[in-house]
N, C-alpha and C positions, 0 to 999 in steps of 0.2 A: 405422652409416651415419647421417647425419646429414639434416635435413628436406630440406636445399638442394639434396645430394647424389642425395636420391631423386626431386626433382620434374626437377632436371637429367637422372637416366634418363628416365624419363618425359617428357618434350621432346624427346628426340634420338627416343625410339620413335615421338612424335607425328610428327615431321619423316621420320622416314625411310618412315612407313606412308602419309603424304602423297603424295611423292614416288612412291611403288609405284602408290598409286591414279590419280596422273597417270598414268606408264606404262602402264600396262593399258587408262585411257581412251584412249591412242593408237592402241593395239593396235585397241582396240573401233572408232573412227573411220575407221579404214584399212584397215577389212576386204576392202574391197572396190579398193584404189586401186593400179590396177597401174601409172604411175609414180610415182619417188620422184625426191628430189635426183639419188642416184648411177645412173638409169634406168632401171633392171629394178622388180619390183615390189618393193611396200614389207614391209621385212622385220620381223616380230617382233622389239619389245625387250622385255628384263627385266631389274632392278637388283638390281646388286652390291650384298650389302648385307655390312657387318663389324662385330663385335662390339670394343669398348675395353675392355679389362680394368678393374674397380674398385679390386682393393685394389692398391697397390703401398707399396715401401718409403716412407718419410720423404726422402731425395733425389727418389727421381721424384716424389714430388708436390710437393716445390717447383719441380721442374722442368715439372711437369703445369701447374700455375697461372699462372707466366710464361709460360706456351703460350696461356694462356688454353683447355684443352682439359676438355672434360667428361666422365666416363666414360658410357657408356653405347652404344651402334648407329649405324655412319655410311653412309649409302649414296657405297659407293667409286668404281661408272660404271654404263655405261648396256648393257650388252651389246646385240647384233645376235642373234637364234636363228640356230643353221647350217643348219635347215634349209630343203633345195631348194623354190622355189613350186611351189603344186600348178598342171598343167597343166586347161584346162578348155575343151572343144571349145564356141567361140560364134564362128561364121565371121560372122558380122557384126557383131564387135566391132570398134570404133577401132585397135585394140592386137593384135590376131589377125595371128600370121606365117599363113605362106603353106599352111599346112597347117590352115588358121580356128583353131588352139590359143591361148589366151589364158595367159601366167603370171600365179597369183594369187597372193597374199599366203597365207602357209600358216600363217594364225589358224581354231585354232577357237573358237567363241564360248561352248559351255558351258565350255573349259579357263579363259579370262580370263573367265569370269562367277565361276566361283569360285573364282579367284584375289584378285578383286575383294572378294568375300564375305570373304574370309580377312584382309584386307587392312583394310575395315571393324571388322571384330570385332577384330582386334589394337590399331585406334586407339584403338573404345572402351575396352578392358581400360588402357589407357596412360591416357583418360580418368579411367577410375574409379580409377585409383593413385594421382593426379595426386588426387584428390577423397578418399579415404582419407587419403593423408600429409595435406592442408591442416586434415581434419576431426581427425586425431592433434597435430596442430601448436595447432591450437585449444583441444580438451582441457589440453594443458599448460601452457596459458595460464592455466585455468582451474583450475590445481592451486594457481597458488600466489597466489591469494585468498583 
């Protein structure tokens, strides 16, 4: 694998753990927000994430390159959770049907705290690859003086 090759995984891990921790901060936001665009309350998301194969023959990767495609993690969509909001008796809420039940967003906040966590520590590990290969990349500079 070559220098270019490794800091390109490490960019798509960078972007994709990005992308996650936006997610999450949505989740965290909305905890409480019983409507959404589509009416009901607002529902959990989490990102598809897929992995791009590295090695492939000599045809795909001329074919990989005119793609202009990088190997390494692509966040593929945004999924909705299936599950139902939890119901929560506040007969003096805005949003309370007729029976005072409120539907909530059915986040819990330690699940996305340490998805978050998880999410953090995979950016930095793509960080410090990212700071390995540059400081390998250096050295070999440095070999042939």
């Amino acid at each position: 694998m070559d220098m270019e090759q490794a800091l390109a995984l490490s960019a798509s891990g960078l972007d994709v753990q990005r992308q996650r921790m936006n997610v999450i901060a949505s989740n965290l936001a909305n905890v409480n927000s019983t409507k959404s665009a589509q009416g009901g309350p607002f529902r959990r998301r989490d990102l598809v994430i897929r992995s791009a194969p590295v090695g492939r023959p000599f045809g795909a990767m001329l074919d990989k390159a005119a793609r202009q495609e990088s190997p390494g993690v692509r966040a593929v969509r945004v999924i909705e959770d299936p599950r139902p909001p939890r119901q929560v008796h506040e007969p003096h809420h805005p949003d309370a049907d007729a029976q005072g039940n409120v539907a909530m967003p059915d986040i819990n906040v330690m699940e996305e705290m340490v998805n978050l966590m998880t999410a953090s520590r995979a950016y930095e590990a793509n960080v410090t690859a990212m700071s390995v290969t540059k400081a390998m990349a250096l050295k070999a500079l440095e070999i042939g003086r």
